[in-house]
DRENDO-1510 file (C-alpha; in Angstrom, 1 decimal, always signed):
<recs>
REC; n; res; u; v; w
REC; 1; UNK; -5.4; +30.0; +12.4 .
REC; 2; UNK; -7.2; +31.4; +9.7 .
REC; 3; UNK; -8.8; +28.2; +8.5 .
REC; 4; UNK; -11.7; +28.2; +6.0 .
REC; 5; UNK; -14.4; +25.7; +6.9 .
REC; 6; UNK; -13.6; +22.9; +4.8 .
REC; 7; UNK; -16.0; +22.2; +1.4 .
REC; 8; UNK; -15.2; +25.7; +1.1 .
REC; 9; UNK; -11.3; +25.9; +0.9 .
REC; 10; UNK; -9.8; +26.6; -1.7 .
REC; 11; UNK; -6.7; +24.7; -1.5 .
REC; 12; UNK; -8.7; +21.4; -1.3 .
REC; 13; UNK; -10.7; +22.3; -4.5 .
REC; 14; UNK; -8.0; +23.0; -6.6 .
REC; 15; UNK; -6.2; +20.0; -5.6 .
REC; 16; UNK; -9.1; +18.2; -6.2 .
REC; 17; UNK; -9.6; +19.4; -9.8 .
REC; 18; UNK; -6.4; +19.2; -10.6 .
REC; 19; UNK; -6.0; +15.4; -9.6 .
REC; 20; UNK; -9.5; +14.8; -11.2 .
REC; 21; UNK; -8.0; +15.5; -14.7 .
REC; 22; UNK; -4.1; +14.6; -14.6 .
REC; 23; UNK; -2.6; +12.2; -17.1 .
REC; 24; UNK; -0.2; +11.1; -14.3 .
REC; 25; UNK; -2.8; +10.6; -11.7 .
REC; 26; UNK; -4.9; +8.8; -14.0 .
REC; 27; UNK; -1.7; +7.0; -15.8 .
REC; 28; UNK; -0.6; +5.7; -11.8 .
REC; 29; UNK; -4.4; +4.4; -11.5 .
REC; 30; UNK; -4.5; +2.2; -14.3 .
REC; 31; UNK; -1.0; +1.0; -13.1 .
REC; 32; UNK; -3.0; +0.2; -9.5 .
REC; 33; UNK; -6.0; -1.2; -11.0 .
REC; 34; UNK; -3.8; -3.4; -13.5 .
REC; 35; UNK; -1.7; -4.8; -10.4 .
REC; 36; UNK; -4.6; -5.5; -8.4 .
REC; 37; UNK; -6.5; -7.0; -11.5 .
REC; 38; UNK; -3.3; -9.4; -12.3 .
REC; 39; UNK; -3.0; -10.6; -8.7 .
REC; 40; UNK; -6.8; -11.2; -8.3 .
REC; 41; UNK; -6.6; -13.3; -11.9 .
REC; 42; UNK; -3.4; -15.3; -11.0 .
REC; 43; UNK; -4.7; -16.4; -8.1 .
REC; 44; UNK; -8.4; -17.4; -9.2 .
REC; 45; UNK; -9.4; -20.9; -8.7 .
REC; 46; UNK; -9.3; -23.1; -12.0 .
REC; 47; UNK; -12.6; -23.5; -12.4 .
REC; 48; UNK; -14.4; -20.0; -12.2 .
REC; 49; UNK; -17.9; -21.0; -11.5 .
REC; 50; UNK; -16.7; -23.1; -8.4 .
REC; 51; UNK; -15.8; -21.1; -5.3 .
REC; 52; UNK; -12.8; -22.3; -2.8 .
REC; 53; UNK; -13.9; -24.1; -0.2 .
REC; 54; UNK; -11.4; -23.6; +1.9 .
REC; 55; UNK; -10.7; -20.9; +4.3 .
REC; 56; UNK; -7.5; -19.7; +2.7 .
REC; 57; UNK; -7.1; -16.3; +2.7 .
REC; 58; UNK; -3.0; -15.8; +0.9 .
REC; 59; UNK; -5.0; -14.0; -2.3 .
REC; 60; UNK; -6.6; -12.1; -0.1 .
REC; 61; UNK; -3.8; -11.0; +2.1 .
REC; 62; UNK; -1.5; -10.6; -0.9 .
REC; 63; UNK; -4.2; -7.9; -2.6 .
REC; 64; UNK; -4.2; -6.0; +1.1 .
REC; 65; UNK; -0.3; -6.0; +1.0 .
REC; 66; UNK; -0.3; -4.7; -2.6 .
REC; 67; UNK; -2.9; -2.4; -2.1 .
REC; 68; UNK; -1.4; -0.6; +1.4 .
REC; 69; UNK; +2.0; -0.4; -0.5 .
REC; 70; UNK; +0.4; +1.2; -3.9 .
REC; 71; UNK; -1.9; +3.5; -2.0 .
REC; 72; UNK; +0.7; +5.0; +0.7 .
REC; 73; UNK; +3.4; +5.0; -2.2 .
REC; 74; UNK; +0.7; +7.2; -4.5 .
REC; 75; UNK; -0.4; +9.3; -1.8 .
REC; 76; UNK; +2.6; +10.8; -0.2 .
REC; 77; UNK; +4.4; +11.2; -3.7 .
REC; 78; UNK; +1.4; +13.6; -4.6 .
REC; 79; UNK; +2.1; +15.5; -1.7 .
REC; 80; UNK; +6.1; +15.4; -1.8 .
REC; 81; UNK; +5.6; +16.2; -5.3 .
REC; 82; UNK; +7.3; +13.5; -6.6 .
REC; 83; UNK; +4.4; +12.5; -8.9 .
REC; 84; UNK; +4.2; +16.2; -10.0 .
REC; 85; UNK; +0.4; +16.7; -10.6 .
REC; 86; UNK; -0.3; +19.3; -13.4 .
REC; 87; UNK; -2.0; +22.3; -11.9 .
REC; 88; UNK; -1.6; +21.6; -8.4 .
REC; 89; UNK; +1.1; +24.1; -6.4 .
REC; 90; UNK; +3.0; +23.4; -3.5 .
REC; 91; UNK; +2.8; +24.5; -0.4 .
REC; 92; UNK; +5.3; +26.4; -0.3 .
REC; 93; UNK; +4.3; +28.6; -3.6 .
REC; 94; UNK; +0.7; +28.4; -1.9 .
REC; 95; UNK; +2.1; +30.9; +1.1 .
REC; 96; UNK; +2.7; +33.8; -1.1 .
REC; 97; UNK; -0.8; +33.8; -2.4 .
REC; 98; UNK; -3.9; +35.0; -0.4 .
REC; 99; UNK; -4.2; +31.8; +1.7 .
REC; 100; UNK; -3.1; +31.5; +5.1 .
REC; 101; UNK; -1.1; +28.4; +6.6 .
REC; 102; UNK; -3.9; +26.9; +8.1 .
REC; 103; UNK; -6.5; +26.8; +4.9 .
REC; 104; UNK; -3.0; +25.3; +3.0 .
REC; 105; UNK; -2.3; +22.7; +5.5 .
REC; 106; UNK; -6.0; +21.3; +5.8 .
REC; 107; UNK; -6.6; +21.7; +2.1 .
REC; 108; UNK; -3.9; +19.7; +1.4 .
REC; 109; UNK; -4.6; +17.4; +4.1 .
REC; 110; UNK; -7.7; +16.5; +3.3 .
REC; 111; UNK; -7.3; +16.6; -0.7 .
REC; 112; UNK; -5.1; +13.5; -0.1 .
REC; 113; UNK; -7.5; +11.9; +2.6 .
REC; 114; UNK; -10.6; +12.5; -0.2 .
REC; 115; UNK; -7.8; +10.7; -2.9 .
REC; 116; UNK; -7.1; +7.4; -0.6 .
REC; 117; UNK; -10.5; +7.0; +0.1 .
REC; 118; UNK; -11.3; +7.3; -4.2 .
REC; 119; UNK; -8.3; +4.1; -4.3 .
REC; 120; UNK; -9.9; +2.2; -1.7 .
REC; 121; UNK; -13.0; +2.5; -3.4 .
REC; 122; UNK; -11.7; +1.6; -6.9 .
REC; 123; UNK; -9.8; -1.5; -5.5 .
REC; 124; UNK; -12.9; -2.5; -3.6 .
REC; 125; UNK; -14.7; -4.5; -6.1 .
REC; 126; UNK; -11.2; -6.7; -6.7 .
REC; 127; UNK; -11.1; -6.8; -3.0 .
REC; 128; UNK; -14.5; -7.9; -2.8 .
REC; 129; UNK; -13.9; -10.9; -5.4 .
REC; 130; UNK; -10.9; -11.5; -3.4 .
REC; 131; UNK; -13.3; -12.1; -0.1 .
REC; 132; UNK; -15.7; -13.6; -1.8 .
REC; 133; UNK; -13.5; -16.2; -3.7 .
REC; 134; UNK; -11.5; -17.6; -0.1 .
REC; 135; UNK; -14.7; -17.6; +1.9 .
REC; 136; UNK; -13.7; -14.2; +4.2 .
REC; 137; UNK; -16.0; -12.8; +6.0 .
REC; 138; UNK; -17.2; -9.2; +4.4 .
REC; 139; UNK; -16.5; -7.1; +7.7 .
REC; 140; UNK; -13.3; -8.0; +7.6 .
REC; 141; UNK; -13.0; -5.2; +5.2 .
REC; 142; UNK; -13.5; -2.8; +8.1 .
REC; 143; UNK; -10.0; -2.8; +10.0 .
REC; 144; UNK; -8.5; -3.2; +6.2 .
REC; 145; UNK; -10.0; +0.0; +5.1 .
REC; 146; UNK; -8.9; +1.6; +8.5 .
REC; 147; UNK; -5.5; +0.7; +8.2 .
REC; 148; UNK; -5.0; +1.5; +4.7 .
REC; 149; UNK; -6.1; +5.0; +5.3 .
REC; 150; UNK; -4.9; +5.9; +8.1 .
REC; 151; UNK; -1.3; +4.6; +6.7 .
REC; 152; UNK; -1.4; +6.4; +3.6 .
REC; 153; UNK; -2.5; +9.6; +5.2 .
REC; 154; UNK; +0.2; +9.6; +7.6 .
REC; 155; UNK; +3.4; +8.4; +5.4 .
REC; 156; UNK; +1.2; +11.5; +2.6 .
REC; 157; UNK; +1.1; +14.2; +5.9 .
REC; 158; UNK; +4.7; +13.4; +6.2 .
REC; 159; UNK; +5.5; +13.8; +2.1 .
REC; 160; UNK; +3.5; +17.3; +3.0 .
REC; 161; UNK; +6.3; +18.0; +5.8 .
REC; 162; UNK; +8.6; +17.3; +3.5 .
REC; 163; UNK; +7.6; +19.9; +0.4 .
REC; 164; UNK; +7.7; +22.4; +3.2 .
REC; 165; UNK; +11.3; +21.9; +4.6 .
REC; 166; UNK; +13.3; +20.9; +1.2 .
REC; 167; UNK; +13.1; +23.2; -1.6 .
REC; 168; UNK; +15.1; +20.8; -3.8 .
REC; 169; UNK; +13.2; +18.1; -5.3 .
REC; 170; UNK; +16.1; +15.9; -4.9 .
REC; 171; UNK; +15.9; +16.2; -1.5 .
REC; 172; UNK; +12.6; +15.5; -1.3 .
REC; 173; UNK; +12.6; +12.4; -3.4 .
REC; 174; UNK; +15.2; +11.1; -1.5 .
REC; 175; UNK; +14.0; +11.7; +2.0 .
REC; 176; UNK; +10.3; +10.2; +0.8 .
REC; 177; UNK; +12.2; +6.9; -0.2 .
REC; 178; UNK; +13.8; +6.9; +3.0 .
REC; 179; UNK; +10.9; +7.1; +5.0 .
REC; 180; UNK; +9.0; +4.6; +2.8 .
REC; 181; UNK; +11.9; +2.3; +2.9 .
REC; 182; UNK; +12.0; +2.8; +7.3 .
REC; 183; UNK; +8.4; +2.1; +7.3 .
REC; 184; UNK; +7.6; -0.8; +5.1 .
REC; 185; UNK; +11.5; -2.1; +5.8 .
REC; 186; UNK; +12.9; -1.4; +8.7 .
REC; 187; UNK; +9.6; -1.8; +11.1 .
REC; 188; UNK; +9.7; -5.1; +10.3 .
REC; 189; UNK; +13.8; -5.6; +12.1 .
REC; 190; UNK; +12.3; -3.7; +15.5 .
REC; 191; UNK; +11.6; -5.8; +18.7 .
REC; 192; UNK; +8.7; -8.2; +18.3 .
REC; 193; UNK; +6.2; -5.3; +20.1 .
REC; 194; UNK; +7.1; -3.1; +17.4 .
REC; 195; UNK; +6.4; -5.0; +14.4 .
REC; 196; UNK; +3.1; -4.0; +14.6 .
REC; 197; UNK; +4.0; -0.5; +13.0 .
REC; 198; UNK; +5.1; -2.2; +10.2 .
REC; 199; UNK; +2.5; -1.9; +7.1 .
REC; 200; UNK; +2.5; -5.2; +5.7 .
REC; 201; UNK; +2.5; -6.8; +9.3 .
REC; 202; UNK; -0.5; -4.5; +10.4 .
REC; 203; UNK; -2.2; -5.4; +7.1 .
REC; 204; UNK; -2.2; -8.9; +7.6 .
REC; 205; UNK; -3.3; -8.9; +11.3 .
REC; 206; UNK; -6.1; -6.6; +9.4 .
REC; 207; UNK; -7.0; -9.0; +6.7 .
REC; 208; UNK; -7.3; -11.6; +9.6 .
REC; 209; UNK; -10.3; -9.4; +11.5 .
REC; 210; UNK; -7.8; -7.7; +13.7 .
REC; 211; UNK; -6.9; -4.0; +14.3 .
REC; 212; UNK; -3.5; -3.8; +15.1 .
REC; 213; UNK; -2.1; -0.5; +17.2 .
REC; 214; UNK; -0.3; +1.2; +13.9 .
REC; 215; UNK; -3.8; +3.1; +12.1 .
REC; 216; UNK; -3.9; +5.2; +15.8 .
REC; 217; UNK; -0.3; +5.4; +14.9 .
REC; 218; UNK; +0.4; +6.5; +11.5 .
REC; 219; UNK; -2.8; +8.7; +12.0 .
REC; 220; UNK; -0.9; +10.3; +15.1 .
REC; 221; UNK; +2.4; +10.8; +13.3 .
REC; 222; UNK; +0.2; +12.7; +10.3 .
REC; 223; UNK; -1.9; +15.2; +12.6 .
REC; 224; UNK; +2.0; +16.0; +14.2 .
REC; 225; UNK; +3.8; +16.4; +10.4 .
REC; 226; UNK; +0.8; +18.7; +10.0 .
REC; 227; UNK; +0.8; +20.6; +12.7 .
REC; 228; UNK; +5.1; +20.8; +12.0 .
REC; 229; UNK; +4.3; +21.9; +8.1 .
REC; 230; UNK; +1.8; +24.6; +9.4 .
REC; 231; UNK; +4.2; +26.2; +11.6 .
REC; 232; UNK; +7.0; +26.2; +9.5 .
REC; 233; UNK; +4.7; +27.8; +6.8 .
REC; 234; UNK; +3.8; +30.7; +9.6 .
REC; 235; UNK; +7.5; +30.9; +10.0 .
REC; 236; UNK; +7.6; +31.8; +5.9 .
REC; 237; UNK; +4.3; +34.1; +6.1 .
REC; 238; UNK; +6.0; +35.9; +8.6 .
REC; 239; UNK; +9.8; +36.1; +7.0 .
</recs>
């Protein structure tokens, strides 16, 4: 397919360094780190130097819902070009320079893998006070982290499927609300076996120790929208 091995692709550098050093990217992270910072400070115990003794975890839970909402929200509006990152192309204007479908697709791929992983790690230390604050074990970070990611990357791989098929930005806005609004809404109306693919459902199953069945899925549904956005992109090379 053309690809170019992956530290080396273009595509995924200039993404990169255009996130690094965009006002909007850097505008939507203080927003995230403010939101997380509020929630962690509302729900402190009174007395700072005294730790809960309870098990309680709702703090906890309620920083994991915020953060797999914030994160997925920010990723695949990068990638649908909602939050229009200064210096970094589409897709679609990507094809008609010297790279071929493959080194767009993983560049882009992995540009917004590399991006979820930098939230998670900013959010960590609130997430951190969060555990240690209700008493929560510290590898129950583990199936958080997994599920967050692999969440994110599949609702951003299908904001990527999305900058390739709609050339109107209207379009694309309003199919990536859509799909945000089935997934974090309507998952949680399916039959009880299905509630698991809902985000905020998985998340707290997560925050509990647990690893529901939705990271394998969301991970699943991003590898298809890729493999989708790379063909349609051949489909253009070759038009």
């Amino acid at each position: 397919m053309g690809i170019i091995p992956a530290w080396g692709n273009p595509v995924l550098r200039g993404d990169l360094r255009a996130r690094s050093g965009s006002r909007k990217i850097w505008i939507f992270q203080a927003a995230y780190l403010g939101v997380l910072g509020a929630l962690v400070l509302l729900g402190l115990p009174p007395e700072l130097g005294r730790f809960s003794a309870s098990s309680e975890t709702s703090l906890y839970v309620a920083v994991v819902w915020v953060q797999v909402a914030l994160v997925t929200y920010g990723a695949s509006a990068c990638l649908v070009q909602e939050i229009a990152v200064e210096g970094e192309k589409g897709p679609v204007d990507l094809v008609y320079a010297p790279f071929s479908p493959g080194t767009i697709v993983v560049g882009k791929s992995l540009a917004s893998l590399l991006t979820i992983i930098f939230w998670l790690l900013l959010g960590a230390p609130l997430l951190a006070l969060t555990i240690a604050v209700r008493q929560v074990p510290l590898v129950a970070l583990l199936p958080v982290a997994a599920l967050i990611a692999a969440v994110a990357w599949g609702i951003a791989q299908v904001g990527l499927l999305y900058s390739v098929l709609f050339e109107a930005e209207f379009s694309r806005v309003l199919m990536h609300w859509g799909t945000l609004i089935a997934v974090f809404v309507i998952t949680a109306l399916l039959p009880s076996p299905y509630q698991s693919l809902n985000p905020i459902i998985a998340a707290t199953a997560a925050a509990h120790g647990m690893l529901p069945g939705a990271p394998a899925a969301y991970a699943l549904l991003g590898i298809a929208c890729a493999l989708w956005a790379h063909r349609h992109l051949g489909r253009l090379t070759a038009g």
